[in-house]
Structures are given as structure tokens and as C-alpha cells.
C-alpha positions, 0 to 999 in steps of 0.5 A: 500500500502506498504510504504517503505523508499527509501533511504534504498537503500543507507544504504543497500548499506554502511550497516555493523557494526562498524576496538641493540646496535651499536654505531659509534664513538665519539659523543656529543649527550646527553646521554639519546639519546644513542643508547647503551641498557643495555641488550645489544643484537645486534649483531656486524655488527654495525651502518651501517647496522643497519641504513640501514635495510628498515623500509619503502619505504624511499629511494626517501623520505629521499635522505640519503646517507648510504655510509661510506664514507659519514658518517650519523650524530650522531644526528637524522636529516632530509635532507628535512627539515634541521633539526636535535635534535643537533639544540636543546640544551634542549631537552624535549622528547614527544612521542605521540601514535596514535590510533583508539579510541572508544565509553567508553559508549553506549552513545558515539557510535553514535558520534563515528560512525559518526566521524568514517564514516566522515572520508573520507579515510574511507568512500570513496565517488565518487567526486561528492558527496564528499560534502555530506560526513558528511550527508552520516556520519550522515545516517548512524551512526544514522542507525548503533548505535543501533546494535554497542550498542548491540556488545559494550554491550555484551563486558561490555558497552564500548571499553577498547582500551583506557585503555590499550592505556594507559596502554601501553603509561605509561609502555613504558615512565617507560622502557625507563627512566628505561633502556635509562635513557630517560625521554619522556612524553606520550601524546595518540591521538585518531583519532575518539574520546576522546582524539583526536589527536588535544587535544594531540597537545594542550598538547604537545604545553602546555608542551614545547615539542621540539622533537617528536617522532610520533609512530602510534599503527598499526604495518602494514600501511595502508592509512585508519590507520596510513594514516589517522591519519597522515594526521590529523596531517599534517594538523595541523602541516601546520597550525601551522609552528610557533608552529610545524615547523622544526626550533621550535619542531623537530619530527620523525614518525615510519610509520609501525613497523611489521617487528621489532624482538622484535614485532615479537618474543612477537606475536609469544610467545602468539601464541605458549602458545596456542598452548601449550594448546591442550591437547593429547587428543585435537592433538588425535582428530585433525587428527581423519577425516583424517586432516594431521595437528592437529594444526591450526594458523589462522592470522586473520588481519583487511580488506581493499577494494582492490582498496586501495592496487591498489593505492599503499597502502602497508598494505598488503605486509606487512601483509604477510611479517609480517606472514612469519616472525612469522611463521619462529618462530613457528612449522613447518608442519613437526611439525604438525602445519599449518598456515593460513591467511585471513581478517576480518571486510569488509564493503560494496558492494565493494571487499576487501582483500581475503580470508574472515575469515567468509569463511575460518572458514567453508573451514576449518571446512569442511577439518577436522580441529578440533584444531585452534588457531586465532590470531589478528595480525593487532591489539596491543590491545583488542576492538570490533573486538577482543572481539566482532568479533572474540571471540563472532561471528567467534568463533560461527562460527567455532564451527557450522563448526566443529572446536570444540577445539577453541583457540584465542591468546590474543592481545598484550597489555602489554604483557613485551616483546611488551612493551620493544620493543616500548621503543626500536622503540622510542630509535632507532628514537631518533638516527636515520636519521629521517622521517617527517610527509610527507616523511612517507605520500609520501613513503606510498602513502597515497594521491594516492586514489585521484589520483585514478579515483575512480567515474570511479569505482562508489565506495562508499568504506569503510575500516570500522575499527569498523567491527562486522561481515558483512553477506550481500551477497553485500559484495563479489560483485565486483566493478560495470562495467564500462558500469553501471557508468552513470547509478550508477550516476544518481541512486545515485543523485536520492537516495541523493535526495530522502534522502533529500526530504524525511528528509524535509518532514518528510514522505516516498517519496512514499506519494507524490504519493498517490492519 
């Protein structure tokens, strides 16, 4: 009789792999805070318009007046808290990068997975199964460690996201001494393994920091990223008010940084060096079937499930803000350049963001297009889903699609411009009305997923950050009907039982059965 462990069921169901220069008026801040930069390349419109350019949905969080009869103070300040780096009369700058994090070794992928699926604003359970969170983590880090082993290994062993993490970490802290004469120690908290964000606090305390600023490496939020992150400092913060409150360390959050000149112009520069690339007889070939173009730019940006944008997360109304953007900085279609978008490294039985790269790579292909160049725009730095995902299995993709000139442009890294536009974010916060923590959560509405009546969706949703390609047909599944609920319950007890029966046991449920 064929044995057949039954809670299979459930890992099938969770299975994927492991992702200017104004200045207003007389003031006494110090000058390593001046707003002033060397190269001097704003324009004149001044501070106004300046302050008042939207970086968020800020205008219920922040309550700042942006009246010039009501002048904002020369010092970054916080109405909801009452504090402001004038309170502080020796200011020690910290800057404190958040970032995924990732497995250095093959022995650390299984820890991080579970870590990764622990996260409940990543692995999303109905209500009542929430207390098994790090069970369900346990089941499937350990059933999924052997395939991420295999991509981490055909990229050398391990992520360098932390290398360039740190890379950038430092080369940022040299331009803002070099060109703000601001001296900022860096501090890098990773959300899913070492160093963790708990372990960058402990430092900065260690340190002395009393101005923070907190600069997530996500240029577009979203709830399970930035989102998450934040929360895990929230939560530390709350903990410790004698330590991080407003009136001992004052601290300011950049929550999302996609629509910045300088990010946009270092993407945009990358791309266009690719597309430089294609030789006369490559542009010969992209119009031989017939195809108008014979460029092709695909932005591939990293999914999340659908119903994390119906609850409000504004990842990707920033995405396409952030294309459009870029896209201005290219070649047209009158150019000979068309410009394309989808999401990749879906997870689940659940509906993600459309359209899928790994569908778009064969509409393309069947359309003649013979000359593309990929982009990664949701990441600043090179890991699994640059190196593993796109350069090993969408590349493979769309050369068995036809696409036979293919180009990848490389993530940002330390790319010069990139960099000296993170001195530029942590400069204009440091004079800027400030965010806290929790304004940044509630202007992105991160906590609306509980308010969501997510058990009446029955979904098990993962916005997996550590996505290596996903082919199950489950994946373009719709959420369950409403009329499946009650039997979606019940089916999920039973396979939770059936797990624990089975683990105690040490046989397959079908055992108990023979006679």
C-alpha cells in the first residue's frame, strides 16, 4: 500500500523557494546639519517647496503646517512627539540601514528560512492558527533548505547582500563627512539574520547615539519590507522609552525613497549602458519577425499577494510611479525602445501582483522580441533573486522563448551616483520636519492586514522575499470562495493535526490504519 505523508498537503500548499540646496534664513543649527551641498544643484524655488514635495502619505501623520506664514523650524522636529535635534546640544549622528539579510553559508539557510517564514507579515496565517506560526516556520524551512542550498550554491555558497550592505553603509558615512562635513556612524540591521536589527540597537545604545536617522534599503514600501522591519523596531523602541524615547535619542525614518532624482537618474544610467550594448547587428535582428521595437526594458520588481495592496499597502503605486519616472529618462518608442513591467518571486496558492515575469518572458518571446534588457528595480543590491532568479532561471527562460540577445542591468550597489544620493536622503532628514517610527507605520498602513478579515479569505499568504522561481500551477489560483471557508477550516485543523500526530509518532498517519 502506498504510504504517503499527509501533511504534504500543507507544504504543497506554502511550497516555493526562498524576496538641493535651499536654505531659509538665519539659523543656529550646527553646521554639519546644513542643508547647503557643495555641488550645489537645486534649483531656486527654495525651502518651501522643497519641504513640501510628498515623500509619503504624511499629511494626517505629521499635522505640519507648510504655510509661510507659519514658518517650519530650522531644526528637524516632530509635532507628535515634541521633539526636535535643537533639544540636543551634542549631537552624535547614527544612521542605521535596514535590510533583508541572508544565509553567508549553506549552513545558515535553514535558520534563515525559518526566521524568514516566522515572520508573520510574511507568512500570513488565518487567526486561528496564528499560534502555530513558528511550527508552520519550522515545516517548512526544514522542507525548503535543501533546494535554497542548491540556488545559494550555484551563486558561490552564500548571499553577498551583506557585503555590499556594507559596502554601501561605509561609502555613504565617507560622502557625507566628505561633502556635509557630517560625521554619522553606520550601524546595518538585518531583519532575518546576522546582524539583526536588535544587535544594531545594542550598538547604537553602546555608542551614545542621540539622533537617528532610520533609512530602510527598499526604495518602494511595502508592509512585508520596510513594514516589517519597522515594526521590529517599534517594538523595541516601546520597550525601551528610557533608552529610545523622544526626550533621550531623537530619530527620523525615510519610509520609501523611489521617487528621489538622484535614485532615479543612477537606475536609469545602468539601464541605458545596456542598452548601449546591442550591437547593429543585435537592433538588425530585433525587428527581423516583424517586432516594431528592437529594444526591450523589462522592470522586473519583487511580488506581493494582492490582498496586501487591498489593505492599503502602497508598494505598488509606487512601483509604477517609480517606472514612469525612469522611463521619462530613457528612449522613447519613437526611439525604438519599449518598456515593460511585471513581478517576480510569488509564493503560494494565493494571487499576487500581475503580470508574472515567468509569463511575460514567453508573451514576449512569442511577439518577436529578440533584444531585452531586465532590470531589478525593487532591489539596491545583488542576492538570490538577482543572481539566482533572474540571471540563472528567467534568463533560461527567455532564451527557450526566443529572446536570444539577453541583457540584465546590474543592481545598484555602489554604483557613485546611488551612493551620493543616500548621503543626500540622510542630509535632507537631518533638516527636515521629521517622521517617527509610527507616523511612517500609520501613513503606510502597515497594521491594516489585521484589520483585514483575512480567515474570511482562508489565506495562508506569503510575500516570500527569498523567491527562486515558483512553477506550481497553485500559484495563479485565486483566493478560495467564500462558500469553501468552513470547509478550508476544518481541512486545515485536520492537516495541523495530522502534522502533529504524525511528528509524535514518528510514522505516516496512514499506519494507524493498517490492519
Amino acid at each position: 500500500m502506498l504510504k504517503l505523508s499527509s501533511y504534504i498537503v500543507l507544504l504543497i500548499l506554502l511550497d516555493g523557494t526562498a524576496g538641493f540646496s535651499p536654505s531659509h534664513g538665519p539659523t543656529t543649527l550646527p553646521q554639519a546639519f546644513s542643508r547647503r551641498r557643495p555641488d550645489e544643484r537645486t534649483s531656486s524655488v527654495g525651502t518651501w517647496a522643497l519641504w513640501a514635495r510628498p515623500r509619503s502619505k504624511l499629511s494626517a501623520a505629521t499635522a505640519m503646517s507648510l504655510d509661510k506664514r507659519n514658518p517650519l523650524p530650522p531644526y528637524p522636529w516632530n509635532e507628535a512627539t515634541g521633539s526636535s535635534l535643537a533639544d540636543i546640544t551634542d549631537p552624535k549622528v547614527g544612521v542605521l540601514l535596514l535590510n533583508l539579510g541572508g544565509p553567508e553559508t549553506g549552513e545558515d539557510v535553514e535558520g534563515f528560512l525559518y526566521n524568514l517564514f516566522a515572520d508573520p507579515d510574511i507568512i500570513r496565517l488565518p487567526p486561528f492558527l496564528t499560534p502555530l506560526q513558528s511550527f508552520v516556520a519550522t515545516i517548512i524551512s526544514k522542507r525548503r533548505a535543501p533546494k535554497s542550498r542548491e540556488a545559494y550554491d550555484s551563486i558561490g555558497g552564500g548571499s553577498p547582500i551583506l557585503q555590499y550592505t556594507k559596502a554601501q553603509a561605509n561609502l555613504m558615512a565617507k560622502s557625507l563627512k566628505d561633502r556635509y562635513g557630517i560625521e554619522a556612524k553606520t550601524y546595518i540591521g538585518m531583519r532575518y539574520w546576522y546582524p539583526f536589527t536588535e544587535e544594531a540597537l545594542e550598538q547604537i545604545k553602546k555608542d551614545g547615539i542621540n539622533a537617528l536617522v532610520i533609512l530602510p534599503l527598499y526604495p518602494q514600501f511595502s508592509i512585508s519590507t520596510s513594514g516589517s522591519s519597522l515594526r521590529v523596531l517599534q517594538e523595541e523602541f516601546a520597550k525601551n522609552v528610557d533608552v529610545y524615547g523622544p526626550k533621550k535619542m531623537f530619530h527620523t525614518v525615510i519610509p520609501s525613497w523611489y521617487d528621489r532624482p538622484g535614485y532615479i537618474k543612477s537606475v536609469a544610467d545602468l539601464i541605458q549602458k545596456e542598452l548601449d550594448s546591442f550591437t547593429p547587428d543585435e537592433i538588425a535582428e530585433g525587428t527581423s519577425e516583424g517586432q516594431p521595437f528592437p529594444k526591450h526594458v523589462l522592470f522586473s520588481a519583487h511580488g506581493v499577494p494582492a490582498s496586501y495592496i487591498e489593505a492599503g499597502d502602497p508598494y505598488r503605486d509606487q512601483i509604477v510611479d517609480c517606472v514612469e519616472r525612469i522611463k521619462a529618462l530613457l528612449p522613447s518608442e519613437k526611439d525604438g525602445v519599449k518598456v515593460h513591467l511585471s513581478f517576480q518571486s510569488r509564493v503560494g496558492p494565493v494571487e499576487w501582483l500581475r503580470p508574472y515575469t515567468d509569463d511575460v518572458l514567453p508573451e514576449l518571446g512569442e511577439q518577436g522580441v529578440k533584444n531585452l534588457v531586465v532590470v531589478p528595480i525593487s532591489f539596491v543590491s545583488e542576492h538570490i533573486e538577482t543572481l539566482e532568479e533572474i540571471d540563472i532561471e528567467y534568463r533560461e527562460l527567455a532564451l527557450e522563448s526566443g529572446i536570444t540577445n539577453w541583457r540584465r542591468s546590474p543592481a545598484l550597489n555602489t554604483d557613485a551616483t546611488f551612493i551620493q544620493d543616500m548621503a543626500d536622503m540622510v542630509a535632507d532628514a537631518l533638516s527636515e520636519p521629521s517622521q517617527s517610527i509610527t507616523e511612517a507605520c500609520v501613513a503606510n498602513n502597515v497594521g491594516n492586514l489585521e484589520l483585514e478579515s483575512v480567515s474570511n479569505q482562508m489565506e495562508i499568504s506569503s510575500a516570500g522575499v527569498m523567491g527562486v522561481g515558483f512553477d506550481d500551477d497553485l500559484a495563479g489560483r485565486a483566493r478560495l470562495r467564500k462558500g469553501e471557508i468552513l470547509n478550508g477550516r476544518i481541512a486545515m485543523v485536520g492537516i495541523v493535526f495530522t502534522i502533529l500526530l504524525e511528528l509524535l509518532s514518528g510514522k505516516p498517519l496512514i499506519h494507524f490504519f493498517y490492519w
